[in-house]
VOTORDREN-299382 format. One record per residue (C-alpha): residue in three letters; x, y, z. Coordinates in pm, whole numbers, padded with zeros to 5 digits, always signed. Layout:
// residues N
ALAXYZ;...
// end
This chain:
// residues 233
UNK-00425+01381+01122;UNK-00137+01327+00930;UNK+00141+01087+00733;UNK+00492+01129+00763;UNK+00792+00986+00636;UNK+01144+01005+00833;UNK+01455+01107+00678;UNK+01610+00810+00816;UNK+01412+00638+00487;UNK+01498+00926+00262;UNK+01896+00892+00382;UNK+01845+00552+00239;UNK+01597+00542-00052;UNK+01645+00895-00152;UNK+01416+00857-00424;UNK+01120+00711-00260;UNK+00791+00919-00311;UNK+00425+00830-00190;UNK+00054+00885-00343;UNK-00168+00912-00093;UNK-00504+00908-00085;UNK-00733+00969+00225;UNK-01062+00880+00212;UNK-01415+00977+00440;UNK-01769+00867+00426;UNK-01664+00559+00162;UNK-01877+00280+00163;UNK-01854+00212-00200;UNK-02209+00151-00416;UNK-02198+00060-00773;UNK-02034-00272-00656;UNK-02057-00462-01001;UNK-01833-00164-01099;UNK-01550-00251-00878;UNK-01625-00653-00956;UNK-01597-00557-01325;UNK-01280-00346-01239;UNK-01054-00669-01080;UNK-01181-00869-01352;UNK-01013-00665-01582;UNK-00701-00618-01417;UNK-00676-00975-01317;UNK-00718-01020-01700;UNK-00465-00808-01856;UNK-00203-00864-01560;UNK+00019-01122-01708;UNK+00090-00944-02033;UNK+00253-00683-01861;UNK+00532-00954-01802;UNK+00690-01122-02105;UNK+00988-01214-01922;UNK+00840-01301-01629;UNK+00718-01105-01343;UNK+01024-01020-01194;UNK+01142-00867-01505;UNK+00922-00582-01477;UNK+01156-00220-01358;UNK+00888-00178-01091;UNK+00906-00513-00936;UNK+01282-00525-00984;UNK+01315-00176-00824;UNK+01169-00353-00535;UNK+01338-00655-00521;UNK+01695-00399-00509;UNK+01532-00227-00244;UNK+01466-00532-00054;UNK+01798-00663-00087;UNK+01933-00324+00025;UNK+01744-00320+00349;UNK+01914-00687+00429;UNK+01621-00906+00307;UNK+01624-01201+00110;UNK+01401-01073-00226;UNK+01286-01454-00307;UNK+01207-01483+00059;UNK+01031-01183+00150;UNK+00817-01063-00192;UNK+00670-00667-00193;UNK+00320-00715-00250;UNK+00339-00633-00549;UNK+00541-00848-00626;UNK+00324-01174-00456;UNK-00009-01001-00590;UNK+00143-01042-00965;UNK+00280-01364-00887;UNK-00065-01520-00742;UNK-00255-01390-01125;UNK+00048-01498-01308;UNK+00073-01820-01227;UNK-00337-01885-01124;UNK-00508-01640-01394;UNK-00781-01580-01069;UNK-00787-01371-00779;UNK-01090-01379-00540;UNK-01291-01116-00431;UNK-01255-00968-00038;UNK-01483-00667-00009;UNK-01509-00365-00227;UNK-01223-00177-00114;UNK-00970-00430-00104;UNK-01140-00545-00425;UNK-01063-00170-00563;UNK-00684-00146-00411;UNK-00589-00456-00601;UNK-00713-00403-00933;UNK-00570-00048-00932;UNK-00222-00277-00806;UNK-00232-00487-01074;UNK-00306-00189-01308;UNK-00018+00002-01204;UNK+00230-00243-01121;UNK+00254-00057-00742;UNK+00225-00151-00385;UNK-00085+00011-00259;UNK-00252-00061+00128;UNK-00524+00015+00244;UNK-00566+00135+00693;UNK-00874+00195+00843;UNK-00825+00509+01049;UNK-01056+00450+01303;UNK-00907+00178+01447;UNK-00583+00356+01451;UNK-00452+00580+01700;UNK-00219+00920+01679;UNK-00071+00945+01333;UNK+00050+00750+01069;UNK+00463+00706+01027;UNK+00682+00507+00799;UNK+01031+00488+00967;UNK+01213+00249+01100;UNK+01146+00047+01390;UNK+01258+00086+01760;UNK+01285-00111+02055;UNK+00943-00172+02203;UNK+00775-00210+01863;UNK+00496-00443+01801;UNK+00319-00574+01523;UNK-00043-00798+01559;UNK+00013-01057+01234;UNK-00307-01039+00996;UNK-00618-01268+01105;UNK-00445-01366+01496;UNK-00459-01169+01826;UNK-00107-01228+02014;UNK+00148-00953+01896;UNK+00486-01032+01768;UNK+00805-00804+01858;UNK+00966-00586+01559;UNK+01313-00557+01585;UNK+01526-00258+01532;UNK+01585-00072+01232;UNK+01329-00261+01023;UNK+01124+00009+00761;UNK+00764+00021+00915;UNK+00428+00184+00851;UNK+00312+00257+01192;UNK+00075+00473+01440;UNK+00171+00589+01777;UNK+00080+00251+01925;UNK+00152+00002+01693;UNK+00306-00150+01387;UNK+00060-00196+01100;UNK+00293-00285+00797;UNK+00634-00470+00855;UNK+00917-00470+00592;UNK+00801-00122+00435;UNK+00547-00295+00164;UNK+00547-00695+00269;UNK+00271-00714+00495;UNK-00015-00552+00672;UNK-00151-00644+01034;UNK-00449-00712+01164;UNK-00507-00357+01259;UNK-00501-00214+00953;UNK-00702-00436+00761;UNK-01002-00310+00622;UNK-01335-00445+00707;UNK-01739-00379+00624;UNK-01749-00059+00855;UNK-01429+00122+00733;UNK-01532+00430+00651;UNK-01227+00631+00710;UNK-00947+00516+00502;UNK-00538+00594+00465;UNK-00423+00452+00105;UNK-00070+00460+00055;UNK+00119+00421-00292;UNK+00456+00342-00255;UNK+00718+00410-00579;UNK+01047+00542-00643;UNK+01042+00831-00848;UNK+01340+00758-01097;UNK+01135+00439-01193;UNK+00758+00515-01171;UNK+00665+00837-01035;UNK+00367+00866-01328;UNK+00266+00595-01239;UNK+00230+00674-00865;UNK+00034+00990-00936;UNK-00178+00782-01173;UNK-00275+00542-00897;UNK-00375+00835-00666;UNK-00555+00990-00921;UNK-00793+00722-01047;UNK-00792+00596-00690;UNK-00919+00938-00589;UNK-01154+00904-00832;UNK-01322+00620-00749;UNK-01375+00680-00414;UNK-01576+01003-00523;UNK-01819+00838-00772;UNK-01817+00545-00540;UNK-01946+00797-00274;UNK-01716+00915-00038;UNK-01471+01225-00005;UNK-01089+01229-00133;UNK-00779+01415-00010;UNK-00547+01342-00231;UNK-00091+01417-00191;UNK+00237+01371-00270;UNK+00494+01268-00032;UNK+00833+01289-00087;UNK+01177+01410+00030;UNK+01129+01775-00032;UNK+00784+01764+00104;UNK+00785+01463+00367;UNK+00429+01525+00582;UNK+00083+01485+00419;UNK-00167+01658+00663;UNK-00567+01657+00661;UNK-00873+01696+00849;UNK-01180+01513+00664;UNK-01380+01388+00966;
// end
């Protein structure tokens, strides 16, 4: 299997790069570990933002790149950029399941967009280019599909759409449920602004998923080396 990025995004974000971790066998244990985890992030999330959360370079860089790709940045927030927003202004975010659970505390950690796919319920390989006529994309918790037009920056498999506007939103095919097993986790950065950080993510991401109990495969994605490629099952 494998995760590949077109040069039609690296013609226009030339700088975008990509942790990725892939992970087998995880069904995490040690689940007051990952409760005590998103406590902790959840805690120390708004002092990361002085100014405010749109202050921060790696929300900003975001916003730009939103902007660039003909989308209104107050409109359409990164997830990032919503996930910060939601702790700034509530101090709280609930718990989903372990994985999720783990994805966002490592989020709010690094200040990153992070997803998480569950590979079994995906089919051919993962992609993020833009999208073509005939796209789809199946809108998180409903069943009828909505068309994608055109030219829109897309996480996808051979079949479907599973994230629209690059890092706004995942579908209800990717989401990640009690029997994911077999996971895709995609961090998303630009490397003039947080490249460390990226490879920090996928590191202690990596990480986790070991001691939590499953297998890593852990790379770097970027416009010299554009395909991530592994066989774990």
């Amino acid at each position: 299997m494998r995760f590949e990025v077109s040069e039609d995004i690296f013609r226009l974000f030339p700088t975008a790069c990509f942790g990725v971790v892939v992970a087998a066998d995880f069904q995490p244990r040690e689940l007051e570990t990952v409760a005590r985890l998103l406590t902790a992030a959840v805690a120390a999330a708004p002092a990361k933002f002085p100014e405010g959360v749109r202050s921060h370079p790696s929300i900003r860089v975001w916003r730009e790149a939103f902007a660039k790709m003909q989308l209104n940045p107050n409109k359409f927030l990164s997830s990032v950029e919503a996930l910060h927003t939601r702790v700034y202004k509530s101090g709280q975010l609930p718990q989903i399941n372990p994985v999720v659970d783990l994805v966002n505390a490592l989020s709010l950690k690094y200040v990153l967009p992070m997803g998480a796919h569950d590979l079994e319920r995906m089919t051919g390989d993962m992609r993020l280019r833009l999208s073509r006529e005939g796209d789809v994309f199946t809108p998180f918790g409903e069943q009828q599909v909505e068309v994608v037009p055109p030219g829109e920056i897309v996480y996808a498999d051979d079949v479907e759409v599973r994230t629209r506007r690059w890092v706004w939103r995942q579908g209800e095919k990717a989401k990640i449920v009690a029997e994911s097993r077999y996971i895709f986790f995609p961090i998303d950065g630009f490397a003039d602004v947080n490249k460390a950080d990226v490879l920090a993510a996928r590191d202690e991401l990596a990480e986790f998923v070991a001691r939590l109990g499953g297998r890593a495969a852990v790379f770097f994605v970027d416009r010299d080396c554009p395909v991530a490629e592994w066989d774990l099952k």
